[in-house]
Every structure is written in structure tokens, then in C-alpha cells.
C-alpha positions as CSV (number, residue, x, y, z in Angstrom):
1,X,0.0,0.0,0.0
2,X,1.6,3.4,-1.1
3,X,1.8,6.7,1.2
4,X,-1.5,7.9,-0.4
5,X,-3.9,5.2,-0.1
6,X,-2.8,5.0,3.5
7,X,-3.7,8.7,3.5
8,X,-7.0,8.5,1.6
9,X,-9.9,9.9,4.1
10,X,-12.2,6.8,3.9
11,X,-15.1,8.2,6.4
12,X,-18.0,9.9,4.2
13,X,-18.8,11.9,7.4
14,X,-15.5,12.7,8.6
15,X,-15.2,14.8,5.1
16,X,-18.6,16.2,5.5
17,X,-18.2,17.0,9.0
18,X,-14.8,18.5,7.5
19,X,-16.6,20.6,4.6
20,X,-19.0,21.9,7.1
21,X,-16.4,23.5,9.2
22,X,-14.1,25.3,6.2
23,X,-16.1,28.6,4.8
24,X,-13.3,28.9,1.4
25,X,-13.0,26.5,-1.5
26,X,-11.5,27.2,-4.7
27,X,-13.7,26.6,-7.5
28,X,-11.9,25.3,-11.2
29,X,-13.6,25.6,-14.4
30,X,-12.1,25.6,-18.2
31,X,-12.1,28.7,-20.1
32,X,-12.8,28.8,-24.5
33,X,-8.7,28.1,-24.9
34,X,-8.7,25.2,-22.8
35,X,-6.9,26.8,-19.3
36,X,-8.1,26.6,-15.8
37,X,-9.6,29.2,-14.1
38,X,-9.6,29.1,-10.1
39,X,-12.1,30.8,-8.3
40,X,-11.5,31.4,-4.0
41,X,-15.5,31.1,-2.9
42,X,-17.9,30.7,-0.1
43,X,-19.6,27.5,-0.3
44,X,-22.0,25.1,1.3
45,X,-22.1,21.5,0.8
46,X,-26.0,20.7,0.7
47,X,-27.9,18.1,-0.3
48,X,-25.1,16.2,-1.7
49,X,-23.7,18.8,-3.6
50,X,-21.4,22.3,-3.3
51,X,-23.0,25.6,-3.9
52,X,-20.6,29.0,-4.3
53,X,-22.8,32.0,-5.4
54,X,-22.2,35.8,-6.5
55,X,-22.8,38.3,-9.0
56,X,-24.4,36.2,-11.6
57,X,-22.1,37.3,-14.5
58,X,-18.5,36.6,-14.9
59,X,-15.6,34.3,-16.5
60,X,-16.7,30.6,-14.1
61,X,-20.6,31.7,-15.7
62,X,-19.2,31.9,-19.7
63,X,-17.2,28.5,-18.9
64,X,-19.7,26.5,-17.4
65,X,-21.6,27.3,-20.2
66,X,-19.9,26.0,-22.8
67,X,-17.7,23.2,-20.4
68,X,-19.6,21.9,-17.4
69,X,-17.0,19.9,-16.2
70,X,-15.2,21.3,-13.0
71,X,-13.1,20.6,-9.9
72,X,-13.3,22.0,-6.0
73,X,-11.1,21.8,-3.6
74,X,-11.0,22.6,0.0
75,X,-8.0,22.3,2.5
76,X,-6.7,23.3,6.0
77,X,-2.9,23.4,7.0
78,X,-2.8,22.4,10.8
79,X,0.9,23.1,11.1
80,X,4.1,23.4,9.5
81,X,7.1,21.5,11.0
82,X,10.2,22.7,10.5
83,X,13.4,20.7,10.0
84,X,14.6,21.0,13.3
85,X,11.8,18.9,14.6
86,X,13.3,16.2,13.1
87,X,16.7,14.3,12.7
88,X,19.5,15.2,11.8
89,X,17.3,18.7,12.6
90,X,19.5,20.5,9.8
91,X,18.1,18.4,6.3
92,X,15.9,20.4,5.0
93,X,13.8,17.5,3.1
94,X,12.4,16.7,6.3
95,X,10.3,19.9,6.7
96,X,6.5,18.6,6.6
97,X,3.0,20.2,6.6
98,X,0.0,18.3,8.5
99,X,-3.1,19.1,6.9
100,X,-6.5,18.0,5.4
101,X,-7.7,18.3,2.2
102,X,-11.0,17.7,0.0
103,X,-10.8,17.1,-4.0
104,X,-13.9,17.6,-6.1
105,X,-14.4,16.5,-9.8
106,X,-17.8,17.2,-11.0
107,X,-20.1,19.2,-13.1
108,X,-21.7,22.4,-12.4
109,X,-24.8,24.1,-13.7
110,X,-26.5,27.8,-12.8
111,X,-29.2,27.4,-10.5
112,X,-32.5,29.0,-11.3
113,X,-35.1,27.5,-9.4
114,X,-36.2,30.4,-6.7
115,X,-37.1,27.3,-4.3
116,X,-33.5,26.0,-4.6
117,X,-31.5,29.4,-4.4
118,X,-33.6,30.0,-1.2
119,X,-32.7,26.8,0.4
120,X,-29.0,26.8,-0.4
121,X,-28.8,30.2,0.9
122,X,-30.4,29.6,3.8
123,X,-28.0,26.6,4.8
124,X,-25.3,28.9,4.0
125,X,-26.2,31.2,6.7
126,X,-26.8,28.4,9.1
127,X,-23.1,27.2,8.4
128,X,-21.6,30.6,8.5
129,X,-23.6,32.6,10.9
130,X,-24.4,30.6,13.7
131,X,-25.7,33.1,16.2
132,X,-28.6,33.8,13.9
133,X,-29.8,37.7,14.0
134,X,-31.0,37.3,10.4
135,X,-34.3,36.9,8.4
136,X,-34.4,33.8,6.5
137,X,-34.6,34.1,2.4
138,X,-37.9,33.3,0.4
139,X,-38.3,32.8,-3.3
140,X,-39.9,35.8,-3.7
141,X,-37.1,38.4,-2.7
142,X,-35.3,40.0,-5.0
143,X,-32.1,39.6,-3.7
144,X,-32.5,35.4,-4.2
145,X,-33.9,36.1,-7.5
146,X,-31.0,38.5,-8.3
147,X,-28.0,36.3,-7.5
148,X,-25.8,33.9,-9.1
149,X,-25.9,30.3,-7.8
150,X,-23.9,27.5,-9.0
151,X,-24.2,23.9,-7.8
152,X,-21.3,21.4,-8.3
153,X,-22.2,17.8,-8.9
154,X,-19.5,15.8,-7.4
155,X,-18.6,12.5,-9.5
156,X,-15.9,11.8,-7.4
157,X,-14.9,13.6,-4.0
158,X,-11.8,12.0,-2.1
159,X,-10.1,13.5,1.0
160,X,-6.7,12.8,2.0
161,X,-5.0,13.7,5.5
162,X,-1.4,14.0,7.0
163,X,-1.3,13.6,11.0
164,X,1.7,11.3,11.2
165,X,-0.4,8.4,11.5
166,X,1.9,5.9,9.7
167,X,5.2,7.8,11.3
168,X,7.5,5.7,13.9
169,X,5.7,5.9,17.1
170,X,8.9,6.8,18.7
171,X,9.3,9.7,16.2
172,X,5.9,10.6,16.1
173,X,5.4,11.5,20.0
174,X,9.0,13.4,20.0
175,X,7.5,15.3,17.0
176,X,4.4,15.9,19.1
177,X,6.5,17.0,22.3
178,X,8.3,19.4,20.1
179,X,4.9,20.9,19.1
180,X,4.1,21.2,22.5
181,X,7.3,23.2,23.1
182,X,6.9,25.5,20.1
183,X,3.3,26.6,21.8
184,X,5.5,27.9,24.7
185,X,6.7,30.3,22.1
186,X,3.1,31.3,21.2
187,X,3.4,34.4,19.0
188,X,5.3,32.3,16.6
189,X,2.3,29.3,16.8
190,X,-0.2,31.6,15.8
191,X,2.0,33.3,13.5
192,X,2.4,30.1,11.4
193,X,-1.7,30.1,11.0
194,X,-2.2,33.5,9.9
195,X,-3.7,34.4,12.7
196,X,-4.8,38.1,12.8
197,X,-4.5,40.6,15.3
198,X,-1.6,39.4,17.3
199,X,-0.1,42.9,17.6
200,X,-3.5,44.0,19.5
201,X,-3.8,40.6,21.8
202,X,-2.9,40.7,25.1
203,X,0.4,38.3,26.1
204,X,-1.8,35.9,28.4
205,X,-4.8,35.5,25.7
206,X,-1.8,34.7,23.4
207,X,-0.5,32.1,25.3
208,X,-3.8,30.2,25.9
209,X,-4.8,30.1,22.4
210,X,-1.6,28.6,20.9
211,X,-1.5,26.1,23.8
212,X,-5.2,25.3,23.1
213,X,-4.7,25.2,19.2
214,X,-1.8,22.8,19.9
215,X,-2.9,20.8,22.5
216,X,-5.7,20.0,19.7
217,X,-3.7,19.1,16.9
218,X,-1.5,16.9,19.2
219,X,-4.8,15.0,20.4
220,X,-5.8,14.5,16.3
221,X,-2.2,13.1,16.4
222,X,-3.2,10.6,19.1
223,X,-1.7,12.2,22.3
224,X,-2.8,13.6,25.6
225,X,-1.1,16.5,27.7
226,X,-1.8,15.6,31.1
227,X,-0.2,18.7,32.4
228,X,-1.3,22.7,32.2
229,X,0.9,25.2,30.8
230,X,3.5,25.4,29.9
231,X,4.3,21.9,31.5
232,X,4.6,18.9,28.7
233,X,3.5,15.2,29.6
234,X,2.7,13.3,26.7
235,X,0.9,10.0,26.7
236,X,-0.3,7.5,23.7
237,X,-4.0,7.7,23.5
238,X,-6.7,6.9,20.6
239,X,-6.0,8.3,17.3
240,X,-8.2,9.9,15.4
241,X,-9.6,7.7,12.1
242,X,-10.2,8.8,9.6
């Protein structure tokens, strides 16, 4: 069995349950002369299928029009390991990325059933707004019947993940312990996500979200901490599956 079979997501829900935690997927179509275009879009999976929507005119419109054929993808990057977590710490080809990632290829066709366009948009604000404090879309307004809505019919969807899962367990938990360790440097942690607003965050706030994010990850990886920061006691618990 090759590296990506063994990292093949083979749990339906676990990608769904996936899908409906990621708001960003890029959307692919094919232009007149044959080259991809890659749309960043909001989505929804609903009812089987991925819905992105906008101003109804536009390049991923003309293509779909005259190519229905498409691809979607949607991916997370969970951490970035540097060399040094490994040995000898200074070979660069050991720097890794843990991640998890969707890949769609389908068809897609406008949607222009009111009924539909209300639906769709109404599960997309039930995935992205979840406090509510809205009023729900009905065929009739002009702001459904206004928008673009595409649906993506997936023909085959496949997920693939990278937690370590088929690493030495004697590497694996001294990668995890090193983890660990780079959350006491939390700026950094969060730094390596993007994470906004770090300049404006108090030190202590910092601290507690990079352990938290961390503590996390290493858990997916199939670890416990059983001590509170900034104190590191690792033991083997049950991985995720996925």
C-alpha cells in the first residue's frame, strides 16, 4: 500500500463533518482556450452537492456554459514542521505540513429554481452565521432572484490527511512533544496560522490560544497532555480515524 492510499480519508462523514467547518473552496472551471480558471469562494455542501454564489455574470458563468466539467477543492494546514523537529534537525527535506484536504471533480450548472436558491442560501447562513440575528430568504425576494448560484455535482470527492499516523511511534510523539514546546513560544504558533490581530492581543490571551490550538492538533495526532501550561506530559492515546 503506497503513502496515499494510506492517507486517503475513507469516512463519508468525517469529510462532510470536514466541509462543514471550512467557509473557502477554490472553484476550477475551463475557459474557451482550454486553461483553468480558479475561483477562491464561499460554499456550502448541501444536499449532496457544493454551492458557491455571487454576481451572476463573470468568467466561471461563460465556462460552465460552454464546459460543465469542474473541480473544488477545500484544504486546512494544521501546522508546519520545521526541519529542526526532526533528525538530523538541519536536512531540509524533512520539513512537513499536517493538513487536510477535499478534491472535487464534478459538473456544475446555474441554479434558477427560486425554491433552490432559497434553500441553499439559507444553509449557507446556518453554516456561516451561527448566532442567527437574520431573516431567512424566500423565493420571492429579489435579492434570491437577483444572485448567481452555482451547484457542483461531485462524481468523485476524495479526501486525503497527514497527521503522522503511519510515522515511527517513537518519532511521532517526539515530534508531538516538540509541538508542544513551540506553543510555549506562542506568538510564533499563531503566527504560522495567519492568525490576525496578534499585535493588539494581550500576552496571556496569546498564550492560551496557541496552547489550546496545539494541545488540539496533538490529540488528532493521538496524544494527551496531562499537564497545564506550559508543562509537557505526553501520553499514547486513541488516534483519530479517519
Amino acid at each position: 500500500m503506497n503513502f496515499g492510499e494510506r492517507s486517503e480519508i475513507k469516512s463519508f462523514q468525517k469529510m462532510v463533518q470536514f466541509l462543514e467547518s471550512e467557509r473557502i473552496g477554490r472553484f476550477a472551471t475551463i475557459d474557451k482556450n482550454g486553461f483553468p480558471f480558479i475561483s477562491p469562494m464561499n460554499f456550502v455542501f448541501f444536499n449532496s452537492c457544493f454551492y458557491v454564489h455571487g454576481f451572476p455574470k463573470g468568467e466561471k458563468y461563460e465556462n460552465i456554459k460552454t464546459n460543465a466539467k469542474c473541480g473544488f477543492e477545500v484544504d486546512k494546514e494544521l501546522a508546519f514542521l520545521p526541519s529542526y523537529f526532526f533528525e538530523p534537525p538541519t536536512d531540509a527535506s524533512k520539513t512537513d505540513t499536517l493538513y487536510i484536504s477535499i478534491v472535487v471533480k464534478g459538473t456544475a450548472e446555474l441554479v434558477i429554481d427560486n425554491e433552490e436558491k432559497s434553500a441553499t442560501l439559507n444553509a449557507l447562513m446556518e453554516k456561516s452565521q451561527l448566532e442567527g440575528g437574520y431573516e431567512r430568504l424566500t423565493p420571492e425576494m429579489a435579492t434570491v432572484k437577483g444572485v448567481g448560484l452555482i451547484k457542483i455535482k461531485p462524481e468523485v470527492m476524495t479526501g486525503k490527511y497527514k497527521l503522522g499516523r503511519f510515522w515511527d511511534e517513537k518519532e511521532k510523539i517526539q515530534i508531538a512533544t516538540r509541538m508542544m514546546k513551540r506553543a510555549e513560544m506562542p506568538k510564533r504558533t499563531l503566527e504560522l496560522l495567519n492568525i490576525a490581530g496578534l499585535l493588539i492581543m494581550g500576552e496571556d490571551y496569546i498564550k492560551e490560544l496557541a496552547w489550546l490550538h496545539t494541545t488540539e492538533l496533538v490529540r488528532m495526532m493521538g496524544f494527551v497532555n496531562q499537564e497545564k501550561y506550559p508543562e509537557i506530559s505526553l501520553y499514547k492515546a486513541e488516534e483519530t480515524d479517519w
